[in-house]
PyMOL Python script that loads the backbone (N, CA, C, O; Angstrom):
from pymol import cmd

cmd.read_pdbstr("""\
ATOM      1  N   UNK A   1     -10.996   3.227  -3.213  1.00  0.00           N
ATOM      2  CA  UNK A   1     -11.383   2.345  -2.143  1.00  0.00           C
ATOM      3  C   UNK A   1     -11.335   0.882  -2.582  1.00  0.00           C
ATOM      4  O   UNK A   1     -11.720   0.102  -1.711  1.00  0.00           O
ATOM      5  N   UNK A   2     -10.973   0.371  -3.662  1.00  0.00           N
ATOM      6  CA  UNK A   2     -10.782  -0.552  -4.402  1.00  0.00           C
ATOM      7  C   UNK A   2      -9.560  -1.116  -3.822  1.00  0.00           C
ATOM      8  O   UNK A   2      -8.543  -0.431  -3.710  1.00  0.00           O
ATOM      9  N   UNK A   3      -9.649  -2.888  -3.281  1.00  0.00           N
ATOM     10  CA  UNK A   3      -9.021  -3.036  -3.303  1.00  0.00           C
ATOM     11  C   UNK A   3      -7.209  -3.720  -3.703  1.00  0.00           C
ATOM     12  O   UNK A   3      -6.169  -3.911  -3.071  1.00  0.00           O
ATOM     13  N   UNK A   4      -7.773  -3.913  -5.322  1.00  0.00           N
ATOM     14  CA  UNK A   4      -7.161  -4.268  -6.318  1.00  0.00           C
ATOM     15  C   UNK A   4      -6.141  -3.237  -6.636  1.00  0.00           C
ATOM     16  O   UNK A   4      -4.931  -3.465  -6.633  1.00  0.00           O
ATOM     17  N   UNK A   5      -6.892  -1.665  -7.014  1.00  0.00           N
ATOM     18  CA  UNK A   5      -5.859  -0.876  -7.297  1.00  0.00           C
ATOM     19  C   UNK A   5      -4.352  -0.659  -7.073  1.00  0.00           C
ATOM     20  O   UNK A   5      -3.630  -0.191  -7.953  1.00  0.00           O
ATOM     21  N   UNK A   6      -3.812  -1.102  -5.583  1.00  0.00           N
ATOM     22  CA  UNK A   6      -2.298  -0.770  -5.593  1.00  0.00           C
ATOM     23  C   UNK A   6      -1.720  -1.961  -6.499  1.00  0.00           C
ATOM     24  O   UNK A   6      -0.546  -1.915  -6.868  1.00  0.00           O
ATOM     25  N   UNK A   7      -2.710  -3.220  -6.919  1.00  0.00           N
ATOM     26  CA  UNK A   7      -1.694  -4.158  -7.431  1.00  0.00           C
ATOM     27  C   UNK A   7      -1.604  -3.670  -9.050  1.00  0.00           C
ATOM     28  O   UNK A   7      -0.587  -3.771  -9.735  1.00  0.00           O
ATOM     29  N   UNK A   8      -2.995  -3.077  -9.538  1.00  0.00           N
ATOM     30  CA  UNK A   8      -2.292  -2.223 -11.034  1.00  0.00           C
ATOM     31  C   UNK A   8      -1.683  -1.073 -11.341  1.00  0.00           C
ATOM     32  O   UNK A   8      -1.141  -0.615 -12.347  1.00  0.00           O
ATOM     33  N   UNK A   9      -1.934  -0.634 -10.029  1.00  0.00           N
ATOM     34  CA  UNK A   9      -0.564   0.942 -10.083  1.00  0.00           C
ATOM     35  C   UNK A   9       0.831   0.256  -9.865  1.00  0.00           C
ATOM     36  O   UNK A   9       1.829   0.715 -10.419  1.00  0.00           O
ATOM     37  N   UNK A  10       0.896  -0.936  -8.989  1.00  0.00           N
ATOM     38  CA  UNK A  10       2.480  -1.607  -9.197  1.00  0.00           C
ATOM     39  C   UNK A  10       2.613  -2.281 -10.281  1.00  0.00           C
ATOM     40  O   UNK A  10       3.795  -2.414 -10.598  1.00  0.00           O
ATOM     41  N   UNK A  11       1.927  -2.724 -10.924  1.00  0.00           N
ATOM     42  CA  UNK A  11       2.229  -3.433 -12.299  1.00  0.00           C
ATOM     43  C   UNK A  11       2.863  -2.002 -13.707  1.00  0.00           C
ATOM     44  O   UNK A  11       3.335  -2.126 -14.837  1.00  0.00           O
ATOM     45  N   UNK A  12       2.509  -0.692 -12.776  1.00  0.00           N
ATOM     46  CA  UNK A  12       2.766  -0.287 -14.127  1.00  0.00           C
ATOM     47  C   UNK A  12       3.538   0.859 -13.813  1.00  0.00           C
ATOM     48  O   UNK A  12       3.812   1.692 -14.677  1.00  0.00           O
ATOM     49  N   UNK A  13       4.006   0.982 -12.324  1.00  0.00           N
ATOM     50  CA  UNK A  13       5.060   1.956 -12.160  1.00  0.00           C
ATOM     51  C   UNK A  13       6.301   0.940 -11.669  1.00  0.00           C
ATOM     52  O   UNK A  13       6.262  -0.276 -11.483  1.00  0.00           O
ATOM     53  N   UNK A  14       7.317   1.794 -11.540  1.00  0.00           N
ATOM     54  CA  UNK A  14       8.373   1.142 -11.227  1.00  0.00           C
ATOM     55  C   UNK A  14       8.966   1.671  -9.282  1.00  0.00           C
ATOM     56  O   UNK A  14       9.922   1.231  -8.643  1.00  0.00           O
ATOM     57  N   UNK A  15       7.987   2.660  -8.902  1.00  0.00           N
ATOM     58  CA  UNK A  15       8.432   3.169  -7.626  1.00  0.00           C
ATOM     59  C   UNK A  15       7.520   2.106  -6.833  1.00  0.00           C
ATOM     60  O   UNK A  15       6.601   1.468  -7.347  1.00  0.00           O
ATOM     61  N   UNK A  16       8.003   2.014  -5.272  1.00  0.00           N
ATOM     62  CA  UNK A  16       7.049   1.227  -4.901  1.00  0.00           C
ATOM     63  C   UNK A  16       5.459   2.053  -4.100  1.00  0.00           C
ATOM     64  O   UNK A  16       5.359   3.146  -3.542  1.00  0.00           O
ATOM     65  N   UNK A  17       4.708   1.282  -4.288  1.00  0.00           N
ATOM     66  CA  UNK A  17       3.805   1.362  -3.784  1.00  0.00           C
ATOM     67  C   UNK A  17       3.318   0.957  -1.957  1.00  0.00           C
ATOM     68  O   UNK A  17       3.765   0.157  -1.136  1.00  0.00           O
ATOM     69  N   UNK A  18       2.293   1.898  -1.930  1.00  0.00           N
ATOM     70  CA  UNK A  18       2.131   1.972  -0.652  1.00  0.00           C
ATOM     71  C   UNK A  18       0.353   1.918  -0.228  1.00  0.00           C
ATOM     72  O   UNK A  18      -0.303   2.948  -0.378  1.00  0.00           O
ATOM     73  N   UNK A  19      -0.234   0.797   0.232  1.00  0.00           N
ATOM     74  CA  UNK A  19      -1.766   0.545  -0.142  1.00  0.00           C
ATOM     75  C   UNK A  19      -2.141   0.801   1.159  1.00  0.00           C
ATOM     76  O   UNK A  19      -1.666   0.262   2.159  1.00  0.00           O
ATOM     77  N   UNK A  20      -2.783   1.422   1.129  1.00  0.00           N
ATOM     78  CA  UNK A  20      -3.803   1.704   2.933  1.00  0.00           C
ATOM     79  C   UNK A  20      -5.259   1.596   2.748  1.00  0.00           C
ATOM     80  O   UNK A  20      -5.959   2.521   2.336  1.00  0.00           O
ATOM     81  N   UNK A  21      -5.756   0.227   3.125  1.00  0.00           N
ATOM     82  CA  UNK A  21      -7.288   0.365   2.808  1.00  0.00           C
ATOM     83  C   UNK A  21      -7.795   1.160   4.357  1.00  0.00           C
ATOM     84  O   UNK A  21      -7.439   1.185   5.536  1.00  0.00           O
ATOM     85  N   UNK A  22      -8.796   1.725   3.513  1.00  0.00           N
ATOM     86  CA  UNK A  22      -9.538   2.772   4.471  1.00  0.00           C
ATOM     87  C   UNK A  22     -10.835   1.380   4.575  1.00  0.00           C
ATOM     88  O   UNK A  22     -10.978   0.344   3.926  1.00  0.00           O
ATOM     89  N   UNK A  23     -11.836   2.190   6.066  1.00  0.00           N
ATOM     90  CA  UNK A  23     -13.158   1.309   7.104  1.00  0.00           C
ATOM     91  C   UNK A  23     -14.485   2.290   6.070  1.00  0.00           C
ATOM     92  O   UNK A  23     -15.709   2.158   6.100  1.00  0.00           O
ATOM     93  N   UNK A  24     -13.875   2.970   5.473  1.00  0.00           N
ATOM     94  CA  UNK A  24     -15.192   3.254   4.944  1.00  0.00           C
ATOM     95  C   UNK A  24     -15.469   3.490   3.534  1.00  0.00           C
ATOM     96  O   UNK A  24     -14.733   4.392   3.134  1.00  0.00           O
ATOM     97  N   UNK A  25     -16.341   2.982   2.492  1.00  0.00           N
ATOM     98  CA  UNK A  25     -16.463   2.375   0.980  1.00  0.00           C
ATOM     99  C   UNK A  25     -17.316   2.296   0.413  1.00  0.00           C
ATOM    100  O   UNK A  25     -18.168   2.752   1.175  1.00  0.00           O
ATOM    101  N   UNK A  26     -17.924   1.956  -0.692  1.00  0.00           N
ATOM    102  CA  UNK A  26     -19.119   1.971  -1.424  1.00  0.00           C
ATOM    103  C   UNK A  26     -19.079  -0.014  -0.828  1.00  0.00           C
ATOM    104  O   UNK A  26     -18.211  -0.634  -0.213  1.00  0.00           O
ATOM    105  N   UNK A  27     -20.385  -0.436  -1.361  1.00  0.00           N
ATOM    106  CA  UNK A  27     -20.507  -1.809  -1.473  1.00  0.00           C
ATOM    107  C   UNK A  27     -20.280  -2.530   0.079  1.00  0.00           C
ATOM    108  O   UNK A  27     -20.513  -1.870   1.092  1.00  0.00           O
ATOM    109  N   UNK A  28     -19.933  -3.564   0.133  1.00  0.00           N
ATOM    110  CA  UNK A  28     -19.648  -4.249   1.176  1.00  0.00           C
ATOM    111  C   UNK A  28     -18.301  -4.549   1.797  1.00  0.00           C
ATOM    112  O   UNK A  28     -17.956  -5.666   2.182  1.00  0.00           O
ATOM    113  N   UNK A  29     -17.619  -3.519   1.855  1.00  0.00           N
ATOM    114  CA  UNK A  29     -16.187  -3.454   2.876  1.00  0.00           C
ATOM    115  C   UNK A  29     -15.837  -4.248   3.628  1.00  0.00           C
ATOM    116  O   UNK A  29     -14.721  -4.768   3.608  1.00  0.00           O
ATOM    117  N   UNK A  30     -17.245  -4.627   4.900  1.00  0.00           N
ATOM    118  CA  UNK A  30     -16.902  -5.011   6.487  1.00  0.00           C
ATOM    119  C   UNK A  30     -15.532  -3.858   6.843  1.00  0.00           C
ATOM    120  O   UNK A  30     -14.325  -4.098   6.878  1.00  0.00           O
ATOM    121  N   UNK A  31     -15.819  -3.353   6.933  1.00  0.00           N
ATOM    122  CA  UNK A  31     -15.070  -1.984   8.027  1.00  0.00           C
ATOM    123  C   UNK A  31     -13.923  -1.995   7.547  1.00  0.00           C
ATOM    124  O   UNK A  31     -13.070  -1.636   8.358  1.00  0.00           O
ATOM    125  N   UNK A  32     -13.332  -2.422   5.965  1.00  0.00           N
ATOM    126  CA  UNK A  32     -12.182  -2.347   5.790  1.00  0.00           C
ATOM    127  C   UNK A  32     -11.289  -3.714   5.450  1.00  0.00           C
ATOM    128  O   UNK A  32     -10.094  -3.923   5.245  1.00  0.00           O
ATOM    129  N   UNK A  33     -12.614  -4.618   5.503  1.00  0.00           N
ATOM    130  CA  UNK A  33     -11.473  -6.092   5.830  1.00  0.00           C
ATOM    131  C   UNK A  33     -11.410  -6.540   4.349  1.00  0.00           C
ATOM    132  O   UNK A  33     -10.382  -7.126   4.011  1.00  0.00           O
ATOM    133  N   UNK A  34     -12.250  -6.367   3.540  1.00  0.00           N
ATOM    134  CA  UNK A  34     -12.243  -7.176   2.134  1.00  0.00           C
ATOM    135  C   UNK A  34     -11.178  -6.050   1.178  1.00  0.00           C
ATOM    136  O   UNK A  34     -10.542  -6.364   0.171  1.00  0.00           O
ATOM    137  N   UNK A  35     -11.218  -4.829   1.773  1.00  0.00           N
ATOM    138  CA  UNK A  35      -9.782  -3.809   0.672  1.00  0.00           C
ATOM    139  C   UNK A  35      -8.653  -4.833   1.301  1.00  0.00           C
ATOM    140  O   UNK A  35      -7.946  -5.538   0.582  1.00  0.00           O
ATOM    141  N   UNK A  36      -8.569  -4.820   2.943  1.00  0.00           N
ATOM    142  CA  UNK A  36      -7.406  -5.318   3.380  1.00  0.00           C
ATOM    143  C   UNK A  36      -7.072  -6.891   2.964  1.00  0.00           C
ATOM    144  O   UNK A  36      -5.934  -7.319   3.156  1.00  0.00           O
ATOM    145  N   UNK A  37      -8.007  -7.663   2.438  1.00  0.00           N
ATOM    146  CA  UNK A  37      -7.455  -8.874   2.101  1.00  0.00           C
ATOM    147  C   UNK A  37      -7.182  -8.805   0.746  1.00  0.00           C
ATOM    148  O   UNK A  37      -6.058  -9.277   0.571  1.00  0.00           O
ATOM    149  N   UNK A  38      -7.679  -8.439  -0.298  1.00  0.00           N
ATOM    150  CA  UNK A  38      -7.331  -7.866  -1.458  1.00  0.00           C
ATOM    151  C   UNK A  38      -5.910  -7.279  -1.545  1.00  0.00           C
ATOM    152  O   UNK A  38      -5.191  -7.756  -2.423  1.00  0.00           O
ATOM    153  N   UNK A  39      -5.427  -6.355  -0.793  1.00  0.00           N
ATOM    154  CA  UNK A  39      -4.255  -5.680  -0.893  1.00  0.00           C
ATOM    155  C   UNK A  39      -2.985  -6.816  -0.763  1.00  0.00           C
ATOM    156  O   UNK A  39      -2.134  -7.205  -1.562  1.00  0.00           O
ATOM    157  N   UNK A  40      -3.353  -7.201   0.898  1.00  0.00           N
ATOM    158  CA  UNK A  40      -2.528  -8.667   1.005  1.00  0.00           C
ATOM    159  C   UNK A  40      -2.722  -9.734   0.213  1.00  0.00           C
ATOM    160  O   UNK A  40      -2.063 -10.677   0.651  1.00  0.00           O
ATOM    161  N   UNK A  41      -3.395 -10.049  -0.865  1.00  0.00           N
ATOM    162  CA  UNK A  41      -3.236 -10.911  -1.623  1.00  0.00           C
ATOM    163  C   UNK A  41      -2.348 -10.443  -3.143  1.00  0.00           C
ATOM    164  O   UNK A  41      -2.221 -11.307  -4.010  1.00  0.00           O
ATOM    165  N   UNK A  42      -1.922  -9.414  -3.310  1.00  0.00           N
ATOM    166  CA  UNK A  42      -1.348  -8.582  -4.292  1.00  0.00           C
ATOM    167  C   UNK A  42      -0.845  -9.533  -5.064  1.00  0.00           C
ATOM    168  O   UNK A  42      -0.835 -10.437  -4.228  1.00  0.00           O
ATOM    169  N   UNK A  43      -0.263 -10.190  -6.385  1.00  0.00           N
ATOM    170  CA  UNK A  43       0.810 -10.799  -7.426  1.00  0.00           C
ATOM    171  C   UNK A  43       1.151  -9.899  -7.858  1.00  0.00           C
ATOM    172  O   UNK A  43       1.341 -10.189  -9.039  1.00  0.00           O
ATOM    173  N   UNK A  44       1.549  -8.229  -7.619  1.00  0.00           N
ATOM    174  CA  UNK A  44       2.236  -7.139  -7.745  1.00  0.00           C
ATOM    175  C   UNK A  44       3.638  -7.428  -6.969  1.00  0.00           C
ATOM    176  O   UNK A  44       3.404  -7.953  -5.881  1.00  0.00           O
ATOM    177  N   UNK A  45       5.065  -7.233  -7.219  1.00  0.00           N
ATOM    178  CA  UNK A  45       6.009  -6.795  -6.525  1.00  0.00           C
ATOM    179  C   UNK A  45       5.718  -5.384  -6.769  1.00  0.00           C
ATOM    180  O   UNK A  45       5.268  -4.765  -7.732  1.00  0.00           O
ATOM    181  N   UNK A  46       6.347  -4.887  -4.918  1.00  0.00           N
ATOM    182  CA  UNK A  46       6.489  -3.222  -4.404  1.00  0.00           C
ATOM    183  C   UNK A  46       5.939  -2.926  -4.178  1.00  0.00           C
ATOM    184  O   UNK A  46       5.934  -1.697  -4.113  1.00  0.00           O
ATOM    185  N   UNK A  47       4.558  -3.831  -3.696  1.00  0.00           N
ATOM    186  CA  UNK A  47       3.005  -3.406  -2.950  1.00  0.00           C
ATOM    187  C   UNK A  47       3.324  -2.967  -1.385  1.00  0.00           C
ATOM    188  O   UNK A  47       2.936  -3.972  -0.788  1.00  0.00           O
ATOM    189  N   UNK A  48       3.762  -2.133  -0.467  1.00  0.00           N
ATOM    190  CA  UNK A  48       4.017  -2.406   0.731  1.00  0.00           C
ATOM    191  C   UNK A  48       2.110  -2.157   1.406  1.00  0.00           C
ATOM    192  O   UNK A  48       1.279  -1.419   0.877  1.00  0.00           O
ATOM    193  N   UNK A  49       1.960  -2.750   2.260  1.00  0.00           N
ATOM    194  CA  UNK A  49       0.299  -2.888   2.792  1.00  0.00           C
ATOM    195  C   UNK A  49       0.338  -2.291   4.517  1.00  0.00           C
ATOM    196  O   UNK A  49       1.283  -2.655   5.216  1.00  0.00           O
ATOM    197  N   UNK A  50      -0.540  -1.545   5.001  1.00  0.00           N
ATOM    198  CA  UNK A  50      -0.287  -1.361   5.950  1.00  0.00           C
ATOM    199  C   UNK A  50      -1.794  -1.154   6.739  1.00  0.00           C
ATOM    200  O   UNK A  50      -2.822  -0.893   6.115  1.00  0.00           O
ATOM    201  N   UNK A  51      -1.748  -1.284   7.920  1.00  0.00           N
ATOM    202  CA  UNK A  51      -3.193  -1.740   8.543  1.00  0.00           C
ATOM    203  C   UNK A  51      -4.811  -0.658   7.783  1.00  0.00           C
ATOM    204  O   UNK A  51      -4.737   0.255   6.960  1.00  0.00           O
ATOM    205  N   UNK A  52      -6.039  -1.201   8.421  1.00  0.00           N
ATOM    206  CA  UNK A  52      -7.485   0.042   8.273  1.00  0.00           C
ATOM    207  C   UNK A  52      -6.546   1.086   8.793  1.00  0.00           C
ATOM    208  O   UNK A  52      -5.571   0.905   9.522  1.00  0.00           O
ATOM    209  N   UNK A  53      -7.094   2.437   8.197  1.00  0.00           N
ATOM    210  CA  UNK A  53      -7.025   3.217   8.285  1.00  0.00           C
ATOM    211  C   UNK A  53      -5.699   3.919   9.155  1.00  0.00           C
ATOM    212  O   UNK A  53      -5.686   4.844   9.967  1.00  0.00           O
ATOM    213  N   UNK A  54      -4.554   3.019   8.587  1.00  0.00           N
ATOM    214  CA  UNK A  54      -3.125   3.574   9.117  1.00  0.00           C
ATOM    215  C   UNK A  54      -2.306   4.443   8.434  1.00  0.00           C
ATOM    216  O   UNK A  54      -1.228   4.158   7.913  1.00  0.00           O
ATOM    217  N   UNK A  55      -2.956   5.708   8.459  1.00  0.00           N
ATOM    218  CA  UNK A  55      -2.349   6.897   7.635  1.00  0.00           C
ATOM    219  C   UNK A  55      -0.686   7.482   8.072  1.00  0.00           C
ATOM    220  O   UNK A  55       0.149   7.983   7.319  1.00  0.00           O
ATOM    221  N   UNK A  56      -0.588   7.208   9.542  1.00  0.00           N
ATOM    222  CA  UNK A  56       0.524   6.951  10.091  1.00  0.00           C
ATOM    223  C   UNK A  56       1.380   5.745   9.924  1.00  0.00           C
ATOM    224  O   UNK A  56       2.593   5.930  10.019  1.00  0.00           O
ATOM    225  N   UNK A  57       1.018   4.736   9.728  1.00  0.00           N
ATOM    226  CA  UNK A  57       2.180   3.515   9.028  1.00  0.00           C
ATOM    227  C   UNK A  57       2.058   3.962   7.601  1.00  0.00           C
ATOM    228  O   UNK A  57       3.091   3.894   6.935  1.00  0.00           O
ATOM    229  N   UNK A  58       1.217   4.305   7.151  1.00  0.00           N
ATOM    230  CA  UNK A  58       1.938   4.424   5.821  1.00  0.00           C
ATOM    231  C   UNK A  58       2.891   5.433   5.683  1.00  0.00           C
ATOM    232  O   UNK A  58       3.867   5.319   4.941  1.00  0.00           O
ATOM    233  N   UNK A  59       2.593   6.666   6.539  1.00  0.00           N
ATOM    234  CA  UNK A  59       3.726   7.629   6.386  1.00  0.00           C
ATOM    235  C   UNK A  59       5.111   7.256   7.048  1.00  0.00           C
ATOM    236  O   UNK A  59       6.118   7.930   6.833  1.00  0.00           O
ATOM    237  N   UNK A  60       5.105   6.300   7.750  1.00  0.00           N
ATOM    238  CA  UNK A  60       6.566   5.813   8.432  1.00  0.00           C
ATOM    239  C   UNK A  60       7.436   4.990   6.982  1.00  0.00           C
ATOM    240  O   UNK A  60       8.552   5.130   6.482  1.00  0.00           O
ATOM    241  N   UNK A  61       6.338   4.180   6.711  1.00  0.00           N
ATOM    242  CA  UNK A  61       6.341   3.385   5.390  1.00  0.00           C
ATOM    243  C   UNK A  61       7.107   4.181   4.595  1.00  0.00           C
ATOM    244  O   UNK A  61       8.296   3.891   4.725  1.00  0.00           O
ATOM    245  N   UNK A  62       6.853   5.325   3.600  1.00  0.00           N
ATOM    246  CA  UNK A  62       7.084   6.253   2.892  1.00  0.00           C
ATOM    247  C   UNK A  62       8.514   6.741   3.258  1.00  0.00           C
ATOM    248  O   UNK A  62       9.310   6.989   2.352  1.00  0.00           O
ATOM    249  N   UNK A  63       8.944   6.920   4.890  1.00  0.00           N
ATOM    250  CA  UNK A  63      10.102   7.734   5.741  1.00  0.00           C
ATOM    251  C   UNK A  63      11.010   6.283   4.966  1.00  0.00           C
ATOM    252  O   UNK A  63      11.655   6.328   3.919  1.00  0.00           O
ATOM    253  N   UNK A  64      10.798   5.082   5.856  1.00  0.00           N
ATOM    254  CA  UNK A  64      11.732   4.061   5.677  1.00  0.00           C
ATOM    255  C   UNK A  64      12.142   4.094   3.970  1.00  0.00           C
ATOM    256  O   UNK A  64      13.337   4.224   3.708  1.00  0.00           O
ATOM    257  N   UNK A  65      11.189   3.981   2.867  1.00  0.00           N
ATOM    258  CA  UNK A  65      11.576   3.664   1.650  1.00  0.00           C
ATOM    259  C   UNK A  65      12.465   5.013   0.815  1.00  0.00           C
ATOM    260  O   UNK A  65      12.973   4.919  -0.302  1.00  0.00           O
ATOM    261  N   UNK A  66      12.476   6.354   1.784  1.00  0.00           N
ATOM    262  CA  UNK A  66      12.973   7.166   0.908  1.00  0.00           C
ATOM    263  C   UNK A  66      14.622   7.305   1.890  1.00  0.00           C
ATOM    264  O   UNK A  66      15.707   7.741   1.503  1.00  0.00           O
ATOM    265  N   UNK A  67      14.195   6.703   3.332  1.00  0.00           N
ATOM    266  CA  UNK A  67      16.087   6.628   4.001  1.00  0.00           C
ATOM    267  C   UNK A  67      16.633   5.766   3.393  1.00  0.00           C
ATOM    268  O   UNK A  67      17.831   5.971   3.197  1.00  0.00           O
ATOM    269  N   UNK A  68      16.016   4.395   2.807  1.00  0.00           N
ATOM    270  CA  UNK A  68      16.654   3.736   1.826  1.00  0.00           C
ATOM    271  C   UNK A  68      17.131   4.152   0.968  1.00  0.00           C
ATOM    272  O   UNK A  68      18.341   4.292   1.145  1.00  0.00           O
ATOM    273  N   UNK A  69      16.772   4.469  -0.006  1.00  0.00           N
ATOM    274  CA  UNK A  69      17.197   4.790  -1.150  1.00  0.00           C
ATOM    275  C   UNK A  69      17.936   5.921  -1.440  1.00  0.00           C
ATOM    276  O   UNK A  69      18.462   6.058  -2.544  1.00  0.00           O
ATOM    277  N   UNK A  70      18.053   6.957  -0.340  1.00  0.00           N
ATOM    278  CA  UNK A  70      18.905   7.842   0.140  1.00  0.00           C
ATOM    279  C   UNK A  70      20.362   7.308   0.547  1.00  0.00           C
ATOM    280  O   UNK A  70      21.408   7.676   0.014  1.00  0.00           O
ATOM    281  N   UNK A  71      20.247   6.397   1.561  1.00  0.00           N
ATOM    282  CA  UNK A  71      21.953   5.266   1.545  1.00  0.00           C
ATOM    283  C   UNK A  71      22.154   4.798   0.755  1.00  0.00           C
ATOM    284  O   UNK A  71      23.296   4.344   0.815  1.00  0.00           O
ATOM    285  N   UNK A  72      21.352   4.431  -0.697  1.00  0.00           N
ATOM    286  CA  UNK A  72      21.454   3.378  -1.313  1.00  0.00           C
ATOM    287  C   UNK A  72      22.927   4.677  -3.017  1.00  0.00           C
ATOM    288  O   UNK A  72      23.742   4.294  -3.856  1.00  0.00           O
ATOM    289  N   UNK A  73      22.481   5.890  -2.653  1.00  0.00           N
ATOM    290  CA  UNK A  73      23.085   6.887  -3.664  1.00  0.00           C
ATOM    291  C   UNK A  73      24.056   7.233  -2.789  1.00  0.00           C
ATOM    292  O   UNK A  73      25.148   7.468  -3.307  1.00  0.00           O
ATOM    293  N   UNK A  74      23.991   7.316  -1.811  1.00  0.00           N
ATOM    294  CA  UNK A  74      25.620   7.653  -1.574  1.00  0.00           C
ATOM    295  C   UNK A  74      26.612   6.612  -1.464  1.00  0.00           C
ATOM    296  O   UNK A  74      27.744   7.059  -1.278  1.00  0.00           O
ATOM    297  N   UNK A  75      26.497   4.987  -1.541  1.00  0.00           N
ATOM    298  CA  UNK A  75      27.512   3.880  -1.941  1.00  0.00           C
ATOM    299  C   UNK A  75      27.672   4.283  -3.616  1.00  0.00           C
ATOM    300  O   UNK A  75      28.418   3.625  -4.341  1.00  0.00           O
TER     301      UNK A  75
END
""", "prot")
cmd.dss("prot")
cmd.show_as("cartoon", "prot")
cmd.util.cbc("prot")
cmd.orient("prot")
């Protein structure tokens, strides 16, 4: 629920990342807004960020980055 974590899982993988802060957390969240400004503030490249609790953009997220890289092996 941290919202730092996707920027040190991108610092130390090379696939990209995909951060979905969730509305509910230990400490003081506000419904999601302090993971979500954290995430959008990333100095990680390959952080992709996607709204509270958008388990569905992130899975579109996930669709788009693997049709990529799917066209990207057959050139």
């Amino acid at each position: 629920m941290e919202g730092a974590l996707p920027s040190v899982v991108a610092g130390l993988v090379a696939a990209p990342v995909i951060a979905v802060p969730t509305s509910v957390g230990y400490g003081a969240s506000f419904g999601g807004l302090a993971p979500l400004l954290s995430m959008l503030n990333s100095c990680a490249a390959g952080v992709a960020v996607v709204n509270i609790d958008n388990g569905f953009g992130a899975g579109y997220m996930a669709a788009v980055i693997n049709r990529q890289s799917r066209e990207g092996l057959r050139e």
